[in-house]
C-alpha positions, 0 to 999 in steps of 0.5 A, a space after each residue: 500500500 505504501 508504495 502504491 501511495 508513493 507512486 501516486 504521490 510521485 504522478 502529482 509531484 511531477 504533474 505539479 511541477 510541469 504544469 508549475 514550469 507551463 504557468 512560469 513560461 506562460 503556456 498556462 495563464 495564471 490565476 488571479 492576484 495571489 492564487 496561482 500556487 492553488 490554481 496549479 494545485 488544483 490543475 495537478 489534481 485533475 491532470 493527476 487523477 486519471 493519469 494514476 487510474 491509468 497508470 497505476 492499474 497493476 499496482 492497485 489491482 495487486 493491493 487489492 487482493 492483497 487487502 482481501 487476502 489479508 481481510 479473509 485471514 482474519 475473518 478466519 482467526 475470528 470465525 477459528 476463535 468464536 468457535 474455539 470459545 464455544 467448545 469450551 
Protein backbone atom coordinates (compact mmCIF):
# COMPACT_ATOMS: atom_id res chain seq x y z
CA UNK A 1 0.00 0.00 0.00
CA UNK A 2 2.68 2.48 0.83
CA UNK A 3 4.43 2.08 -2.48
CA UNK A 4 1.39 2.44 -4.39
CA UNK A 5 0.67 5.87 -2.46
CA UNK A 6 4.20 6.84 -3.13
CA UNK A 7 3.68 6.36 -6.59
CA UNK A 8 0.54 8.28 -6.51
CA UNK A 9 2.46 10.97 -4.90
CA UNK A 10 5.08 10.78 -7.47
CA UNK A 11 2.37 11.41 -10.61
CA UNK A 12 1.29 14.64 -8.87
CA UNK A 13 4.59 15.91 -7.66
CA UNK A 14 5.57 15.51 -11.29
CA UNK A 15 2.05 16.83 -12.87
CA UNK A 16 2.69 19.57 -10.20
CA UNK A 17 5.86 20.55 -11.21
CA UNK A 18 5.28 20.81 -15.26
CA UNK A 19 2.38 22.37 -15.02
CA UNK A 20 4.07 24.91 -12.41
CA UNK A 21 7.23 25.33 -15.10
CA UNK A 22 3.79 25.92 -18.26
CA UNK A 23 2.48 28.52 -15.85
CA UNK A 24 6.12 30.31 -15.22
CA UNK A 25 6.91 30.28 -19.04
CA UNK A 26 3.41 31.41 -19.82
CA UNK A 27 1.98 28.22 -21.62
CA UNK A 28 -0.72 28.19 -18.93
CA UNK A 29 -2.48 31.56 -17.73
CA UNK A 30 -2.27 32.21 -14.37
CA UNK A 31 -4.56 32.54 -11.50
CA UNK A 32 -5.92 35.67 -10.13
CA UNK A 33 -3.79 38.11 -7.97
CA UNK A 34 -2.04 35.81 -5.38
CA UNK A 35 -3.97 32.18 -6.10
CA UNK A 36 -1.56 30.86 -8.59
CA UNK A 37 0.06 28.26 -6.34
CA UNK A 38 -3.83 26.83 -5.68
CA UNK A 39 -4.59 27.01 -9.36
CA UNK A 40 -1.89 24.84 -10.30
CA UNK A 41 -2.60 22.67 -7.27
CA UNK A 42 -5.95 22.01 -8.29
CA UNK A 43 -4.99 21.84 -12.13
CA UNK A 44 -2.31 18.73 -10.91
CA UNK A 45 -5.19 17.30 -9.06
CA UNK A 46 -7.37 16.90 -12.39
CA UNK A 47 -4.41 16.08 -14.58
CA UNK A 48 -3.14 13.72 -11.67
CA UNK A 49 -6.07 11.53 -11.04
CA UNK A 50 -6.99 9.95 -14.24
CA UNK A 51 -3.11 9.60 -15.21
CA UNK A 52 -2.69 7.42 -11.89
CA UNK A 53 -6.45 5.38 -12.87
CA UNK A 54 -4.28 4.57 -15.60
CA UNK A 55 -1.04 4.31 -14.81
CA UNK A 56 -1.13 2.63 -11.58
CA UNK A 57 -3.87 -0.46 -12.66
CA UNK A 58 -1.22 -3.05 -11.89
CA UNK A 59 -0.24 -1.88 -8.91
CA UNK A 60 -3.87 -1.20 -7.44
CA UNK A 61 -5.43 -4.38 -8.66
CA UNK A 62 -2.32 -6.38 -6.51
CA UNK A 63 -3.02 -4.15 -3.05
CA UNK A 64 -6.41 -5.02 -3.62
CA UNK A 65 -6.09 -8.92 -3.47
CA UNK A 66 -3.69 -8.23 -1.35
CA UNK A 67 -6.39 -6.46 1.38
CA UNK A 68 -8.72 -9.21 0.52
CA UNK A 69 -6.42 -11.92 1.48
CA UNK A 70 -5.47 -10.10 4.35
CA UNK A 71 -9.28 -9.48 5.37
CA UNK A 72 -10.26 -13.32 4.62
CA UNK A 73 -7.43 -14.48 7.08
CA UNK A 74 -8.62 -12.51 9.89
CA UNK A 75 -12.22 -13.48 9.01
CA UNK A 76 -10.88 -16.80 9.73
CA UNK A 77 -8.82 -16.23 13.03
CA UNK A 78 -12.09 -14.76 14.03
CA UNK A 79 -14.58 -17.34 12.88
CA UNK A 80 -11.41 -20.35 14.16
CA UNK A 81 -11.50 -18.15 17.51
CA UNK A 82 -15.76 -17.95 18.03
CA UNK A 83 -15.75 -21.48 17.60
CA UNK A 84 -12.94 -22.43 19.82
CA UNK A 85 -14.60 -20.20 22.55
CA UNK A 86 -17.77 -22.30 22.09
CA UNK A 87 -16.16 -25.65 22.86
CA UNK A 88 -15.43 -24.97 25.78
Amino acid sequence: MLRYSLMRLGIFAGCFFALWGLVYVGALPRGLGDSNLLWVLLLAIVISAPLSFVLLRKQRDTMSAEIVEKVGRAKNRLDANRTREDAV
